[in-house]
SELUMBA-845135 format. One line per 5 residues: number of its first residue (from 1); their letters; for each residue x, y, z of N, C-alpha, C, O, CB. Coordinates in steps of 0.02 Angstrom, whole numbers, padded with zeros to 5 digits. Atoms other than C-alpha are relative to their C-alpha. Last residue first. Glycine has a CB too. Layout:
! residues N
NUM) A) X Y Z X Y Z X Y Z X Y Z X Y Z; ...
END
This chain:
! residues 134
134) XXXXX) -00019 00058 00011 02078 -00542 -00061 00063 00002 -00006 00094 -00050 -00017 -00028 -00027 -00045; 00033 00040 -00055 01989 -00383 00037 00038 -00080 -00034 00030 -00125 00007 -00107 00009 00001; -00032 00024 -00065 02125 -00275 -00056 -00041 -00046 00039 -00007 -00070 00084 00016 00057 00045; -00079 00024 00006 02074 -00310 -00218 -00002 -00006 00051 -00018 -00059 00076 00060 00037 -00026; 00022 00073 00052 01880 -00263 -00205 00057 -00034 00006 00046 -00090 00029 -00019 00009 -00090
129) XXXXX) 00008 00023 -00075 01946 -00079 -00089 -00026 -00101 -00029 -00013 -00146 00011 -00087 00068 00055; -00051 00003 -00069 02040 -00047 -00258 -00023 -00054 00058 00000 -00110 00070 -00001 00079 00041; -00048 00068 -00001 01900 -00111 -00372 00063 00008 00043 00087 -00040 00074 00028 -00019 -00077; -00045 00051 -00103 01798 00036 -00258 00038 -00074 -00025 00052 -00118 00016 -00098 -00047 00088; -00001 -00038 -00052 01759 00155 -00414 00039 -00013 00051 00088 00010 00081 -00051 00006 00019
124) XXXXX) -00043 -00018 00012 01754 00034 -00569 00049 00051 00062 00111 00054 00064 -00022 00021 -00056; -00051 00049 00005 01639 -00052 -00479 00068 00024 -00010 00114 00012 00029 -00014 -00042 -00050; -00021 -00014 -00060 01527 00103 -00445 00063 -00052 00005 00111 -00039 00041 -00058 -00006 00055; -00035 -00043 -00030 01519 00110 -00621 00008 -00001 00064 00058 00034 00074 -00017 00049 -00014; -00065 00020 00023 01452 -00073 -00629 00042 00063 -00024 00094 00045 -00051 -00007 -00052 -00058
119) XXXXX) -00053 00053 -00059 01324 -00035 -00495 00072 -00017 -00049 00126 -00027 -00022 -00051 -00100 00026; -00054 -00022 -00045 01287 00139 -00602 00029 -00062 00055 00077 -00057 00092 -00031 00066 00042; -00039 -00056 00021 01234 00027 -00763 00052 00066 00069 00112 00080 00069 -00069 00039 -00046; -00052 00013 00023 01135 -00094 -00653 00050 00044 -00037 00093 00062 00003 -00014 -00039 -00028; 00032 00092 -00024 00992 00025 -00580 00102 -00025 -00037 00152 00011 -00044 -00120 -00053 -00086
114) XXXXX) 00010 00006 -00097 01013 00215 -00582 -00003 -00077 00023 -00017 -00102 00078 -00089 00038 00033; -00069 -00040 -00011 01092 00247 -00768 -00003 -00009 00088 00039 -00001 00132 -00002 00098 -00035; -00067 00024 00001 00994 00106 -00838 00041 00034 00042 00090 00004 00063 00026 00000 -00060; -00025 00052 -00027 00834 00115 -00756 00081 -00025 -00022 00117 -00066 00006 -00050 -00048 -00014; -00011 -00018 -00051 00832 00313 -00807 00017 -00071 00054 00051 -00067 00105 -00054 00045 00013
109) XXXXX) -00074 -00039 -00008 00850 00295 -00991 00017 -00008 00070 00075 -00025 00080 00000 00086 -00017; -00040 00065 00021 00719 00166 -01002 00093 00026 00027 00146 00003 00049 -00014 -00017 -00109; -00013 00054 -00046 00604 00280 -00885 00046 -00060 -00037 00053 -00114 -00008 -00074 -00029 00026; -00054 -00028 -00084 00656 00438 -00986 00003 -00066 00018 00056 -00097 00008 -00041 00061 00080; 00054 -00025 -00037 00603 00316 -01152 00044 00035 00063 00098 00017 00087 -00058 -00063 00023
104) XXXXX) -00014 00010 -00062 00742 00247 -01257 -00039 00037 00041 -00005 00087 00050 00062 00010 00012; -00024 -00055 -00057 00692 00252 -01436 00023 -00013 00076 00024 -00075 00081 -00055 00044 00010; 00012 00003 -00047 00663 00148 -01605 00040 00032 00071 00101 00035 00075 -00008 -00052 -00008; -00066 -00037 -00052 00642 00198 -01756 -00006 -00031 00084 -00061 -00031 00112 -00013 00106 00006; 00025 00035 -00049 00509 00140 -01914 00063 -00003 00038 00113 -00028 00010 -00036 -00066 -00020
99) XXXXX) -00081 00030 -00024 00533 00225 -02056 -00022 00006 00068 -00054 00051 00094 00083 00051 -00019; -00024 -00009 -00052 00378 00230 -02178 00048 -00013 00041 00076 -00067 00030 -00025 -00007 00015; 00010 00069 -00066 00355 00201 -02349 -00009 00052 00056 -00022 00112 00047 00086 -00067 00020; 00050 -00015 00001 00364 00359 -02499 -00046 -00056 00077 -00102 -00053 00104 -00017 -00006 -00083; 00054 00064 -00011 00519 00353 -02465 -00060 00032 -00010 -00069 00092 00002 -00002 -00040 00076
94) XXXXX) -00033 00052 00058 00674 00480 -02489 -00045 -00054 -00018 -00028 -00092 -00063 00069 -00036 00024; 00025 -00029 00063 00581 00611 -02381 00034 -00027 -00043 00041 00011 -00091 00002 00068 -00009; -00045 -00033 00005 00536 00488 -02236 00005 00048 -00084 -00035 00043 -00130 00053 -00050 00021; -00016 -00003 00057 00390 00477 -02160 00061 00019 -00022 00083 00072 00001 -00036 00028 -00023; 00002 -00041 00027 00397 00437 -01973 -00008 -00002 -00088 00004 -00059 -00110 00046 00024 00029
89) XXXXX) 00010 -00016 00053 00364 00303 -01851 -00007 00067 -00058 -00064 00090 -00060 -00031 -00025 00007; 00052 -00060 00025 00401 00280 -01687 00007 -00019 -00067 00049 -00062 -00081 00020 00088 00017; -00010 -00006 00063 00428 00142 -01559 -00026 00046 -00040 -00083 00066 -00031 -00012 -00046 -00022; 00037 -00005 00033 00462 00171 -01376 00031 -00001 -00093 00083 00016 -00120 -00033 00056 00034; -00008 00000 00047 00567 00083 -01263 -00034 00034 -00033 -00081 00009 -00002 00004 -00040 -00012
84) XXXXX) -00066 -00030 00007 00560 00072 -01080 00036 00017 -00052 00093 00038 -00043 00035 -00030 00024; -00006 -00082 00015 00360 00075 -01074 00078 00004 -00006 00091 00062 -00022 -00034 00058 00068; 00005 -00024 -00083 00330 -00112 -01000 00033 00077 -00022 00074 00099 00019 00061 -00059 00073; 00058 -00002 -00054 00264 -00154 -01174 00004 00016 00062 -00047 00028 00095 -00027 -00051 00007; 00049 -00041 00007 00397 -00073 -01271 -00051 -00020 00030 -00086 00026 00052 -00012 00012 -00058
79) XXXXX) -00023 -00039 -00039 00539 -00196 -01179 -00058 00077 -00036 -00055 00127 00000 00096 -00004 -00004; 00005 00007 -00084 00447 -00339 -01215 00026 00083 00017 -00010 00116 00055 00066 -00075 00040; 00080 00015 -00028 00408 -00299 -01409 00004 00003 00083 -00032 00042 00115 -00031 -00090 -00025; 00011 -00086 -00031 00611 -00235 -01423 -00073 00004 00033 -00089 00038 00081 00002 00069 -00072; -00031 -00075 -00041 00655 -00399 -01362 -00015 00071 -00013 -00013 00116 00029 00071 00006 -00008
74) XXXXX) 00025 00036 -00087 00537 -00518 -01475 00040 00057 00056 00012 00109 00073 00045 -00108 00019; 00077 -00032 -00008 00578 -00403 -01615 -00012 00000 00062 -00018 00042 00107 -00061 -00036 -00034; -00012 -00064 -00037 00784 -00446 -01574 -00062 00021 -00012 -00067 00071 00025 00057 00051 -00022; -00052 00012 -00050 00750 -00636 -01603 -00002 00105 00032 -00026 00130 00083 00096 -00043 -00052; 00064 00036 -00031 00643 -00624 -01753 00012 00010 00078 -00035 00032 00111 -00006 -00090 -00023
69) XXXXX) 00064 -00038 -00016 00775 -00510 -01826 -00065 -00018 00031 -00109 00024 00043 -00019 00021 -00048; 00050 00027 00041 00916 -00619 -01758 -00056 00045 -00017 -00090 00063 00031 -00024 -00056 00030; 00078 00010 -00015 01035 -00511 -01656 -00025 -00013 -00059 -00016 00024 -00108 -00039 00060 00031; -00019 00081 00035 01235 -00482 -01697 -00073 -00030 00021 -00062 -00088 00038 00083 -00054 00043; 00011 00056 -00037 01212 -00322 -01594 00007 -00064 -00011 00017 -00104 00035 -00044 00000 00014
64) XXXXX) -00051 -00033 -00044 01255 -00176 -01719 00008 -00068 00068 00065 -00083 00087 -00036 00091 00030; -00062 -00002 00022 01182 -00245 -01862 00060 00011 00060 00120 -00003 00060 -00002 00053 -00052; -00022 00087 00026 01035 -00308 -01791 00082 00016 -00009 00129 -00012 00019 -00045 -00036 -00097; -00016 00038 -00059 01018 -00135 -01700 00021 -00066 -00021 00065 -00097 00010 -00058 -00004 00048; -00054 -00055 -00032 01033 -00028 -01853 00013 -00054 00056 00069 -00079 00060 -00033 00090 00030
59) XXXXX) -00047 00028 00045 00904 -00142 -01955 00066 00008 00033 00109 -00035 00025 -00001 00033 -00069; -00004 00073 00005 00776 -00120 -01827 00072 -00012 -00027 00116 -00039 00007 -00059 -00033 -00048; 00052 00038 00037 00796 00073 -01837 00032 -00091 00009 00089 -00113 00008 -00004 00037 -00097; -00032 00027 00057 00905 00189 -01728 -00054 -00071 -00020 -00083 -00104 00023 00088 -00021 00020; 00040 00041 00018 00867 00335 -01605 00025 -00057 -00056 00069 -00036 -00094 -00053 00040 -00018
54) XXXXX) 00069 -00022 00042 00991 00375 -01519 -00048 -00052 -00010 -00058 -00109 00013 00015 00025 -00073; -00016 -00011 00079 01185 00289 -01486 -00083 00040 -00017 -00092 00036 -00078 00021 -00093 -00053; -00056 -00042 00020 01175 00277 -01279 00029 00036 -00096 00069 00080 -00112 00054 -00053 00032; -00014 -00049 -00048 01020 00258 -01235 00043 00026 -00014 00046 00087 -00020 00006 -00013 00056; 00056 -00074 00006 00965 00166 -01373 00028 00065 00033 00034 00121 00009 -00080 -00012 00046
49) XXXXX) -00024 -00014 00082 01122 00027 -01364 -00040 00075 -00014 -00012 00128 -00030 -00035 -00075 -00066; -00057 -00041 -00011 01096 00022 -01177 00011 00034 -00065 00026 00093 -00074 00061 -00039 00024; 00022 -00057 -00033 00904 -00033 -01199 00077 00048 00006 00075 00110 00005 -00039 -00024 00079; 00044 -00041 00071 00954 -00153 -01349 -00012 00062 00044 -00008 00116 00015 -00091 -00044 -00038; -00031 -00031 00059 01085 -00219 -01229 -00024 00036 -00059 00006 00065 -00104 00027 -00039 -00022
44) XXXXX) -00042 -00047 -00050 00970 -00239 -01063 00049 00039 -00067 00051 00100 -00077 00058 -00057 00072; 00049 -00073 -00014 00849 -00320 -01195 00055 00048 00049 00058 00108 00034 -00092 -00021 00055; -00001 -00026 00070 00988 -00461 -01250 -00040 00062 00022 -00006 00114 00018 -00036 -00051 -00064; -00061 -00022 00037 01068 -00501 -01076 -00023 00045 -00073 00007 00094 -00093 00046 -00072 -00018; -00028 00046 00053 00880 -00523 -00986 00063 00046 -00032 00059 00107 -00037 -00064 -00024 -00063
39) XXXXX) -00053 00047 -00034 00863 -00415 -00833 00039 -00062 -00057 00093 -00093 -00055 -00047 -00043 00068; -00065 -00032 00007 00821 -00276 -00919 00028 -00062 00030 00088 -00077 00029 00016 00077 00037; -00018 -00015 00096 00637 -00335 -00944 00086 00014 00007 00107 00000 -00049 -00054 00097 -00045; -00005 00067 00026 00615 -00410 -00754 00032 00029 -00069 00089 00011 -00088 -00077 -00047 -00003; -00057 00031 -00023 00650 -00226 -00683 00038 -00076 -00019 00096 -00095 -00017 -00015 00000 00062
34) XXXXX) -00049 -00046 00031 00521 -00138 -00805 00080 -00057 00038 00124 -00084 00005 -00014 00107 00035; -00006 00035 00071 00411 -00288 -00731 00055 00056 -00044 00091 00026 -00084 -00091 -00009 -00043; -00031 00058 00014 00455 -00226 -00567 -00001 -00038 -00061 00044 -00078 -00077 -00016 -00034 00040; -00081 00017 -00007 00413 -00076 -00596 00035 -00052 -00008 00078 -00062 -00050 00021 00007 00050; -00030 -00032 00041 00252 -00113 -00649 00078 00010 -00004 00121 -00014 -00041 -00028 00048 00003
29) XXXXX) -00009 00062 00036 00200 -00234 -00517 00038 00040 -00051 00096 00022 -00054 -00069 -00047 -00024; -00047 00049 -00035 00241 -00079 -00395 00003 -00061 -00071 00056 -00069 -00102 -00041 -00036 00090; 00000 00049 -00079 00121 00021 -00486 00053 -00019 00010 00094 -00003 -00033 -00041 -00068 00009; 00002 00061 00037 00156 00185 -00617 -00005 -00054 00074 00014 -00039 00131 00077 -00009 -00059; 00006 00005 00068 00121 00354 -00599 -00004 -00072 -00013 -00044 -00094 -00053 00054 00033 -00036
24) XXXXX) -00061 00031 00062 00129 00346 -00414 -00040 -00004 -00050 -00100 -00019 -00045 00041 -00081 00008; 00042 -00033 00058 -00041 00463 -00314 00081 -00036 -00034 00114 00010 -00058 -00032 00111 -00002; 00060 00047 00033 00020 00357 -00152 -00048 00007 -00069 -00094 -00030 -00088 -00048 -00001 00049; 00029 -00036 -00042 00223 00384 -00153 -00100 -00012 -00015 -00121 -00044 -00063 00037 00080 -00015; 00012 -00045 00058 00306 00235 -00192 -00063 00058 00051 -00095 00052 00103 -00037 -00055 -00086
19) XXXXX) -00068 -00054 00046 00428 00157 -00077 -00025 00039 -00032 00010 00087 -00049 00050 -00030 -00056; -00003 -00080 -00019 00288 00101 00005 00027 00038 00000 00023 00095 00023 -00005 00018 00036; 00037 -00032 00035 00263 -00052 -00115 00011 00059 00032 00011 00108 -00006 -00063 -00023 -00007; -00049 -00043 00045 00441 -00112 -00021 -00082 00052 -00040 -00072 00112 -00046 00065 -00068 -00075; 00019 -00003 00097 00340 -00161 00125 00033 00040 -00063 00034 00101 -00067 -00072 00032 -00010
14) XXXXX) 00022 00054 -00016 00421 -00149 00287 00001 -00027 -00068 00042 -00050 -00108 -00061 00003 00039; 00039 00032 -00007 00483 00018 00245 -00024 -00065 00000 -00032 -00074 -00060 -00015 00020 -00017; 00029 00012 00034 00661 00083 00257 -00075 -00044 00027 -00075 -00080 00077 00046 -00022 -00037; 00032 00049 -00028 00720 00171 00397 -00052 -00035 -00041 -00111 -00032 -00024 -00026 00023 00054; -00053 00033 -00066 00871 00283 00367 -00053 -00059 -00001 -00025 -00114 -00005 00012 00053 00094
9) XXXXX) -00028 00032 00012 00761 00353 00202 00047 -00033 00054 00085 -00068 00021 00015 00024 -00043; -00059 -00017 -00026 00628 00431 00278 00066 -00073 -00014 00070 -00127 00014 -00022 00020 00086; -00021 00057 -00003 00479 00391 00129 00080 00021 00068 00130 00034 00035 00015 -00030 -00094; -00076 -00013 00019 00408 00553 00113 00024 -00064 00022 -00002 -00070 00078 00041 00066 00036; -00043 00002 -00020 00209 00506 00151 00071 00006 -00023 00076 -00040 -00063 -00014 -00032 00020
4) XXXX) 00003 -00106 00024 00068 00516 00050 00057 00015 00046 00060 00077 00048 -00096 00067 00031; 00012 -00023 -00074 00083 00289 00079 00011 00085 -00041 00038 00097 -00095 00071 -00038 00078; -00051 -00062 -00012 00075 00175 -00052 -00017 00047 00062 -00059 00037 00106 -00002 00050 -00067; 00042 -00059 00000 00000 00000 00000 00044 00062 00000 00088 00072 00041 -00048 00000 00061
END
């Protein structure tokens, strides 16, 4: 249950749901399904790839990832249904088709740089104090 409450961080809550405040944008299950999606090797890398290189089209990511196109759909599909991805579509002016792009959402952007992505900068950080304990 969320709580209208500031969360005092020294004393975390019982319940992790009350991490969120009680008018949250998004639920608890939510998150955590944003948290399941990254956890796989191939989606964590299509989400870094975005984040860090733009926007870039199906073709862009195969190429760049060594990813099956059946294979990397299935991953961008998961990671656009829990919102960390979005897909767009534009006209382009060489086509009369459409070009079909895909993006890194704030919240895709923001589980990387606050979730895994800064634990393996912080790595780089304390491999000193990492060494000396062995």
């Amino acid at each position: 249950m969320a709580t209208s409450d500031p969360i005092d961080e020294r004393t975390p809550p019982e319940d992790p749901e009350e991490l969120l405040p009680e008018r949250s944008v998004l639920s608890f299950e939510e998150y955590l399904d944003m948290q399941r999606a990254i956890g796989n090797p191939s989606r964590f890398r299509i989400l870094y790839a975005l984040k860090r290189d733009g926007d870039l089209s199906a073709s862009e990511l195969e190429a760049r990832l060594g990813l099956a196109a059946n294979n990397l759909h299935y991953h961008l599909d998961e990671l656009v249904d829990v919102g960390l991805v979005q897909n767009r579509k534009q006209r382009t002016a060489d086509s009369d088709g459409l070009y079909s792009y895909y993006r890194a959402t704030a919240l895709g952007g923001a589980i990387l740089e606050h979730g895994v992505e800064e634990l393996m900068r912080m790595e780089w950080e304390y491999r000193d104090a990492y060494d000396s304990d062995f």
